[in-house]
C-alpha positions in Angstrom: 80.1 29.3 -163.9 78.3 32.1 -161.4 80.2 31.5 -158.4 82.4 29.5 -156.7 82.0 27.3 -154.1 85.2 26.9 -152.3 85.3 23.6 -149.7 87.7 21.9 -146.8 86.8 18.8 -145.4 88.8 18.2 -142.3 89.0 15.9 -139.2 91.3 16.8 -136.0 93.6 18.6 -138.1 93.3 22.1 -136.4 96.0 23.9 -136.5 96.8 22.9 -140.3 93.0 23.5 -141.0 93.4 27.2 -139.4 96.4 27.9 -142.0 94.4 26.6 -145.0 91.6 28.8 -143.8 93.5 32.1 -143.5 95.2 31.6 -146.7 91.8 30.9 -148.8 90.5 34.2 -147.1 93.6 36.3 -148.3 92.9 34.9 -151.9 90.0 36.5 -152.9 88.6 35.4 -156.4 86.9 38.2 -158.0 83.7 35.8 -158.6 80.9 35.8 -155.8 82.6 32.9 -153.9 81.3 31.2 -150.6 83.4 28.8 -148.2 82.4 26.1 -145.8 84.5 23.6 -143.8 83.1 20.6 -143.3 83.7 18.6 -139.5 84.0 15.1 -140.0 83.4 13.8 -136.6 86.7 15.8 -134.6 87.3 15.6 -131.3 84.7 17.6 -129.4 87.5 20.1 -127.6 88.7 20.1 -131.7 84.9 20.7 -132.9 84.7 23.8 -130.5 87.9 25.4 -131.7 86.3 24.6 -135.2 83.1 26.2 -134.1 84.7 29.5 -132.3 86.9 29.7 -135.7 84.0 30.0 -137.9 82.8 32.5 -135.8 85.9 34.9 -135.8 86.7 34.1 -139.4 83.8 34.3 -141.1 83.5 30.3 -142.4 80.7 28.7 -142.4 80.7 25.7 -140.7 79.2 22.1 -141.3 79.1 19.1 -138.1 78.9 16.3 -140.4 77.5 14.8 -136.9 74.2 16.7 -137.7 73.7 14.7 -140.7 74.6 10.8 -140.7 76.3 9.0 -137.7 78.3 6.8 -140.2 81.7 6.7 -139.0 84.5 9.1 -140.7 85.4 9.3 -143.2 82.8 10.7 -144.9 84.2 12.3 -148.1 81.5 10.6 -150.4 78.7 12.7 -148.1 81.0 16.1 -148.3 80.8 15.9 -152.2 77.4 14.4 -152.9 76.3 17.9 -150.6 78.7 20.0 -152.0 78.0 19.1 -155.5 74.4 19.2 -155.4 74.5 22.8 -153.6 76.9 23.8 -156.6 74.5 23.0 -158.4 71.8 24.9 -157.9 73.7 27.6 -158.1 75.8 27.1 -160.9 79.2 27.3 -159.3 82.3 25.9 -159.4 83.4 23.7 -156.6 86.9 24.0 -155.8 88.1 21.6 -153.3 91.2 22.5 -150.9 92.3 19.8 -148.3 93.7 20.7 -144.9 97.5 20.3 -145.6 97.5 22.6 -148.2 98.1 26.6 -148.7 96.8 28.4 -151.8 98.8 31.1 -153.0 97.5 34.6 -153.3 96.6 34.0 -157.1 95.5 30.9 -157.0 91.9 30.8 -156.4 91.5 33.2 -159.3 93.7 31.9 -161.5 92.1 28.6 -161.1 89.0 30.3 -161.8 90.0 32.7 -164.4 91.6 29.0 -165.8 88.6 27.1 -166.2 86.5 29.9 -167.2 88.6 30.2 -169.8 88.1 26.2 -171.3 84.8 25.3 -171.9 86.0 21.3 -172.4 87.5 21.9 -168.7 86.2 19.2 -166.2 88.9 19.6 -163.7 91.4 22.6 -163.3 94.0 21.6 -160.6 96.9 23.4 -158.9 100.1 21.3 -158.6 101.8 20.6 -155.1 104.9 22.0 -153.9 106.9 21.4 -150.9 108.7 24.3 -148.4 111.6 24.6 -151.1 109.0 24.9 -153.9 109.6 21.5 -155.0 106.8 19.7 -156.6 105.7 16.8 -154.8 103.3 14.3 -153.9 100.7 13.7 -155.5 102.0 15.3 -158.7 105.5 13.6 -158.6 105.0 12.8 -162.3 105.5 16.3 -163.2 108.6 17.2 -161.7 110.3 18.0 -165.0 107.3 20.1 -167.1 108.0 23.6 -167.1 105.5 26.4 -165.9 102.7 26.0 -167.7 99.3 24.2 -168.0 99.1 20.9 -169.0 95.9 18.4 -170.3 96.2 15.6 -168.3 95.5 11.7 -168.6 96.5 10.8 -165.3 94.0 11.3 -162.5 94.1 14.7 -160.7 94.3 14.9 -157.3 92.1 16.5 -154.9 94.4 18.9 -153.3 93.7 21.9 -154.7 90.6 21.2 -157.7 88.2 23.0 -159.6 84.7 20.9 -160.5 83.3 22.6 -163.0 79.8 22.6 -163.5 79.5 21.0 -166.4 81.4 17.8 -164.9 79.5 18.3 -162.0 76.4 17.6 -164.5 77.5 15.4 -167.1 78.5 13.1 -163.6 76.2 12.3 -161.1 78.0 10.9 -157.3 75.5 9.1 -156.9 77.1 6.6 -158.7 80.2 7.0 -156.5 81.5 3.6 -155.2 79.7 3.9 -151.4 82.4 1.0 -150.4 85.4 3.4 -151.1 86.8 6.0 -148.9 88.4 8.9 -151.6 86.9 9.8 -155.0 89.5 12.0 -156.9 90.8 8.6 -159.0 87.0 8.0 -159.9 86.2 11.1 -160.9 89.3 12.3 -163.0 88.2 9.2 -164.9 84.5 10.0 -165.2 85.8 13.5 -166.3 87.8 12.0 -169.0 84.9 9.5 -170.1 82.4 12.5 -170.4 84.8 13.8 -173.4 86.1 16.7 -170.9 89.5 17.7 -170.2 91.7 17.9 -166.7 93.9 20.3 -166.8 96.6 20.5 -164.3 98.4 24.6 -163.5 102.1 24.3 -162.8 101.8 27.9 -162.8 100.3 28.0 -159.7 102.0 26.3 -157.0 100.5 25.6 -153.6 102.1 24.3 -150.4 101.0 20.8 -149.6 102.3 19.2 -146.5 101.3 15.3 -147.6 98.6 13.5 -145.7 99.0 16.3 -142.8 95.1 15.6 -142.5 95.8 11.8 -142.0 99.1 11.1 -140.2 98.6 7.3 -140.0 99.0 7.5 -143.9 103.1 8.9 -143.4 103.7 5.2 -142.8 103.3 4.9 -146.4 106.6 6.7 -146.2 108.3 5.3 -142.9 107.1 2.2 -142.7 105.1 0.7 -145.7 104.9 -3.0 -144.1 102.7 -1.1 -141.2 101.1 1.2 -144.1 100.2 -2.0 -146.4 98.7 -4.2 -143.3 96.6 -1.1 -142.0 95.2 -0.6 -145.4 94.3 -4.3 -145.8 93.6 -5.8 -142.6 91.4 -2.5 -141.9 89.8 -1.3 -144.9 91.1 1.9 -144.3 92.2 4.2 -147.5 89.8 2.5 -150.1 90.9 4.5 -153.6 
């Protein structure tokens, strides 16, 4: 890798966007690194306070709305764009959703991480909670001690580094255009390829679960309502 290519998708989620933001800024990687949030169709009053962000903050900024009118969400567009962009410039693409913090390490140790492996496909950091607790989506390891682990399960996209070399062997343009979120797919394709996903318990980040998408806390509070939503709508395709 060059460079890294550091990316937020984000819809309506403001507030939790602007802490994600911030945080990303105060962890520097010592690699040439860019960072661009991507608007999936917010609210227009949102999209301005996106807009006047970027300005004071030093993001760039993507409207998704200058580039397809297909309804949100529109994660499979964000990472065909992102991916082809790494690309050409040999980077890294290191994916960090809207409800979640990076440490002051993190974006370099993730770096410094898969640098270091070159069978590395995906180098994730594992969640946390407030208390420092791991959580969702990396509930199955709860009980490893701090270290870095080569993982079978899919990795989430929380916090994840796409190498460039996954990012090559695996082209999204076979991506499933009927789905809605990719991170199962292409933990698997990683795997298939004959890389490696390696999951860093050594660096926590604070992940406030589906802060991006509150319908999705019915999962929680009322799976009946979660379950129907999902079916009866389409919504959440894995």
């Amino acid at each position: 890798m060059k460079s890294l290519h550091i990316i937020t998708p984000v819809k309506d989620s403001i507030d939790s966007t602007l802490t994600t933001v911030r945080a990303i800024q105060a962890s520097v990687p010592s690699a040439d690194w860019t960072y661009t949030v991507y608007n999936d169709f917010s609210t227009p009053e949102n999209t301005r306070r996106l807009e006047q962000a970027s300005r004071e903050l030093g993001f760039r900024l993507v409207n998704l709305s200058d580039l397809t009118d297909h309804p949100s969400p529109n994660y499979l567009l964000v990472l065909r764009t992102a991916r082809r962009e790494a690309l050409a410039a040999d980077a890294g693409l290191l994916i960090v959703e809207s409800d979640v913090t990076v440490g002051s390490d993190t974006l370099q140790g993730l770096w410094d991480g898969a640098s270091r492996r070159p069978d590395c496909g995906i180098a994730a950091a594992v969640t946390v909670d407030e208390g420092g607790a791991v959580n969702y989506p990396y509930l199955f390891a709860r009980k490893w001690a701090g270290g870095v682990y080569d993982v079978k399960k899919h990795l989430s996209f929380c916090c994840s580094l796409l190498t460039p070399e996954l990012m090559r062997r695996f082209d999204f343009d076979r991506l499933d255009a009927s789905k809605n979120w990719f991170d199962v797919t292409i933990s698997h394709e990683s795997l298939a390829c004959g890389l490696h996903n390696y999951l860093f318990t050594t660096l926590p980040v604070l992940h406030r679960p589906h802060g991006s998408r509150p319908w999705k806390q019915l999962k929680y509070t009322n799976p009946l309502k979660y379950y129907w939503l999902k079916f009866t709508r389409g919504l959440d395709k894995i």
